[in-house]
C-alpha positions as protocol buffer text, in pm:
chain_id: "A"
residue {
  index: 1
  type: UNK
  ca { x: 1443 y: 4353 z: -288 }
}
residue {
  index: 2
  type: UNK
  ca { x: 1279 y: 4066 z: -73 }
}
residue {
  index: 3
  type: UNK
  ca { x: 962 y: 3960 z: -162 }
}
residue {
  index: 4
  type: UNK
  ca { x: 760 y: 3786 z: 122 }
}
residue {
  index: 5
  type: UNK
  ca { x: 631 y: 3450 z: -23 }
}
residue {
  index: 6
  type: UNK
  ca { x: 281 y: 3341 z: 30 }
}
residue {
  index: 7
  type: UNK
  ca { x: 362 y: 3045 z: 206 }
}
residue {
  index: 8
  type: UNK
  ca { x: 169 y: 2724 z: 57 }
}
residue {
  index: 9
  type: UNK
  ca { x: -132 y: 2597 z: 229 }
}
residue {
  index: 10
  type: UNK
  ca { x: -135 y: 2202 z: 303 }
}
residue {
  index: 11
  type: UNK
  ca { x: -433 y: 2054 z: 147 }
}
residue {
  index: 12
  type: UNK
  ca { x: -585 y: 1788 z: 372 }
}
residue {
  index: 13
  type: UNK
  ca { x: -664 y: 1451 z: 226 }
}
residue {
  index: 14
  type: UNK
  ca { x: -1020 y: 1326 z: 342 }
}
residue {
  index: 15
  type: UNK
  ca { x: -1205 y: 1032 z: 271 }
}
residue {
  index: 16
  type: UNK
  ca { x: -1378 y: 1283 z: 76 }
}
residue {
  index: 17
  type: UNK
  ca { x: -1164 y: 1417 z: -119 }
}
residue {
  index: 18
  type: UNK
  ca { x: -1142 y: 1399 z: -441 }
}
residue {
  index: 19
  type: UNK
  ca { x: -767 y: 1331 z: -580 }
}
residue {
  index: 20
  type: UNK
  ca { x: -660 y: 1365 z: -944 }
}
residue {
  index: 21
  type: UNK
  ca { x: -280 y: 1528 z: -1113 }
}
residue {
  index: 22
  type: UNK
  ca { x: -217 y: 1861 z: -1159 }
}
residue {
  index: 23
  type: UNK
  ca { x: -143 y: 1881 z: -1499 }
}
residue {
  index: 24
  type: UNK
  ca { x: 193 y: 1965 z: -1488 }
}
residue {
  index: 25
  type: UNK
  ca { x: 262 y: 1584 z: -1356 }
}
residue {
  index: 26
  type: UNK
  ca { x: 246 y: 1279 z: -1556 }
}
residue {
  index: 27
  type: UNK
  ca { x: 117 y: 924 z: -1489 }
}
residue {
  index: 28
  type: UNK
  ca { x: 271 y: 686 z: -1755 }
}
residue {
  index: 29
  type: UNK
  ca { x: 343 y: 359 z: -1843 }
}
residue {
  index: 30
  type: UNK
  ca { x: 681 y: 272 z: -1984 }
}
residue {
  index: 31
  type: UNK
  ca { x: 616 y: -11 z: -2202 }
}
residue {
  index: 32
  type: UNK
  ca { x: 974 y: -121 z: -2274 }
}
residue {
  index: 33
  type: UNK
  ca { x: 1017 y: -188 z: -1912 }
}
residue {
  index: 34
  type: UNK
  ca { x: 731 y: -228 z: -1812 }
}
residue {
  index: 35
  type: UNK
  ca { x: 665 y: 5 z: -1550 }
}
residue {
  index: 36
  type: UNK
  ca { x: 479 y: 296 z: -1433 }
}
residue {
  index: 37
  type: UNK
  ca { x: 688 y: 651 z: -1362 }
}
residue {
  index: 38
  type: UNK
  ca { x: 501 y: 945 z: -1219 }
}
residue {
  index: 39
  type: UNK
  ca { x: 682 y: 1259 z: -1394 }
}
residue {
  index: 40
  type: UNK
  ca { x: 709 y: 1586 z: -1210 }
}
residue {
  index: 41
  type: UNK
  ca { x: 942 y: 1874 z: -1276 }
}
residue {
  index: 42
  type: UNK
  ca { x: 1233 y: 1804 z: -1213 }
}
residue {
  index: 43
  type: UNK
  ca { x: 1128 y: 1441 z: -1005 }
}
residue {
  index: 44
  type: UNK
  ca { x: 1033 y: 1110 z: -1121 }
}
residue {
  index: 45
  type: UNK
  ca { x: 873 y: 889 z: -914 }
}
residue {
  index: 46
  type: UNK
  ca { x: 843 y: 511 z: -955 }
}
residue {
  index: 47
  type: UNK
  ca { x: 547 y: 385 z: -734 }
}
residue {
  index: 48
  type: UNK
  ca { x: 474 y: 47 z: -641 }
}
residue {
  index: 49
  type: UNK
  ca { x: 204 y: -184 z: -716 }
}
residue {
  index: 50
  type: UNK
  ca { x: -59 y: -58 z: -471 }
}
residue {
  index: 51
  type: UNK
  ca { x: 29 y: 351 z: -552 }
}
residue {
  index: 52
  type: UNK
  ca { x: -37 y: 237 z: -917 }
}
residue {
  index: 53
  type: UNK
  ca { x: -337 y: 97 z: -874 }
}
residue {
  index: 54
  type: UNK
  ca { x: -435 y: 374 z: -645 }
}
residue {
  index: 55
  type: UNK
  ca { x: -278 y: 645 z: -921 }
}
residue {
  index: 56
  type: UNK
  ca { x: -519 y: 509 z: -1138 }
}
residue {
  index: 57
  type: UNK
  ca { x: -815 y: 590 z: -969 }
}
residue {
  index: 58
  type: UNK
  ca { x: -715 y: 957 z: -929 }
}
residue {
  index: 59
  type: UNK
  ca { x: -925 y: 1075 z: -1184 }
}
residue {
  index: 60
  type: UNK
  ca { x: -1058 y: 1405 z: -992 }
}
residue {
  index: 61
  type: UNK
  ca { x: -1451 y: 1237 z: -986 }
}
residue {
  index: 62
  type: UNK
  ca { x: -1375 y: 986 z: -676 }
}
residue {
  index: 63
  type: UNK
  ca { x: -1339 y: 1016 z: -363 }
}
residue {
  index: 64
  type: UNK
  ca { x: -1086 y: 842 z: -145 }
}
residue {
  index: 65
  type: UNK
  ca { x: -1376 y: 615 z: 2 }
}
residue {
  index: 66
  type: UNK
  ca { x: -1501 y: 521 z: -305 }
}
residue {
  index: 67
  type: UNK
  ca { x: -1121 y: 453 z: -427 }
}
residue {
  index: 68
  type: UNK
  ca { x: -1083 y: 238 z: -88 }
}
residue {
  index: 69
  type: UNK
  ca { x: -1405 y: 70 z: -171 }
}
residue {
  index: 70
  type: UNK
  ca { x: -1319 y: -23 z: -510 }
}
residue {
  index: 71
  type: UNK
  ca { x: -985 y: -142 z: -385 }
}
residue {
  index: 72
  type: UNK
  ca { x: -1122 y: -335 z: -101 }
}
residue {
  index: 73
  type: UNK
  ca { x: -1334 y: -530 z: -296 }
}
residue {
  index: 74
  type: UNK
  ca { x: -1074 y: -645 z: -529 }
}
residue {
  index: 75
  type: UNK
  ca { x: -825 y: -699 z: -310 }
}
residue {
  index: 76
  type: UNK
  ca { x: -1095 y: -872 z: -65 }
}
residue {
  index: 77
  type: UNK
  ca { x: -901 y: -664 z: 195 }
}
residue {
  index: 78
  type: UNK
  ca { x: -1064 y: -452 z: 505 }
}
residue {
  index: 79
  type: UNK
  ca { x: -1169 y: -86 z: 442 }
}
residue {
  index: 80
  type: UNK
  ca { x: -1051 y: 80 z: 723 }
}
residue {
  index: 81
  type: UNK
  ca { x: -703 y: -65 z: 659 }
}
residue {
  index: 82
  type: UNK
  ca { x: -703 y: 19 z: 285 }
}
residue {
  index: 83
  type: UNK
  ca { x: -870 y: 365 z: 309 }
}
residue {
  index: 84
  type: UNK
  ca { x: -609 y: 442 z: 609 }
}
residue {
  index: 85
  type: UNK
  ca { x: -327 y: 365 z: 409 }
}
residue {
  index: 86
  type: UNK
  ca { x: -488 y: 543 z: 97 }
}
residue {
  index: 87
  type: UNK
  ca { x: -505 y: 832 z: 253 }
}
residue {
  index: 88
  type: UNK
  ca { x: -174 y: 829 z: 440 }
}
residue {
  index: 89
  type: UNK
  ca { x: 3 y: 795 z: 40 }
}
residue {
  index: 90
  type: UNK
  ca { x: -195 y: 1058 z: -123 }
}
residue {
  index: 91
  type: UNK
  ca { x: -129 y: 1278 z: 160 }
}
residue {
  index: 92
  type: UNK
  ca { x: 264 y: 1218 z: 118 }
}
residue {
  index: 93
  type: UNK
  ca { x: 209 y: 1273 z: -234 }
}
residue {
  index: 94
  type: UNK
  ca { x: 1 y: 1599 z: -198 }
}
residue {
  index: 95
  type: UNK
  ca { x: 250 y: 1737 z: 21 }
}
residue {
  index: 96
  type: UNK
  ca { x: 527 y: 1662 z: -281 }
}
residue {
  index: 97
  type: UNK
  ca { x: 266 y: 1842 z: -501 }
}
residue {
  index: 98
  type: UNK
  ca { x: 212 y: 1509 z: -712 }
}
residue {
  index: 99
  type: UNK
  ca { x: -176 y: 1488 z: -665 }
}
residue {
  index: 100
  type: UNK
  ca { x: -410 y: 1814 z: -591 }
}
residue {
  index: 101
  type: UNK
  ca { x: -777 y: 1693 z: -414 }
}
């Protein structure tokens, strides 16, 4: 028998959004190597320095401006440039399924 899948809709990251992990995925900290892992089924993801600090932010309250505010400031970086490439990540990531917004 074939079943006709609903076929997923693409959620749209905003500067209003508000990203956090489904929670099915993981955000940890291996402390015997000292690095972070994102674990999905199946997939684990090692992000880099900025997706970390980004990661962290994901709590489900903030939106991606505030996150690019916050991350602006202590990075004494410009806005547009950090909330542009905020958004650009968690939109890769939401498309993988790794953050929900």
């Amino acid at each position: 028998m074939n079943a006709e899948a609903t076929p997923r809709t693409r959620t749209i990251i905003t500067p209003a959004s508000q990203p956090a992990m489904p929670p099915h995925i993981k955000f940890r900290h291996d402390a015997g190597r000292g690095r972070w892992h994102v674990l999905a089924p199946e997939r684990v993801f090692e992000p880099d320095p900025i997706a970390i600090e980004i990661l962290k932010r994901c709590d489900g309250v903030r939106t991606v401006e505030q996150i690019a505010n916050e991350l602006a400031k202590d990075y004494n970086a410009p806005l547009q440039e950090i909330l542009t490439d905020t958004i650009s990540m968690l939109q890769e990531l939401s498309d993988k399924g790794v953050v929900k917004a």
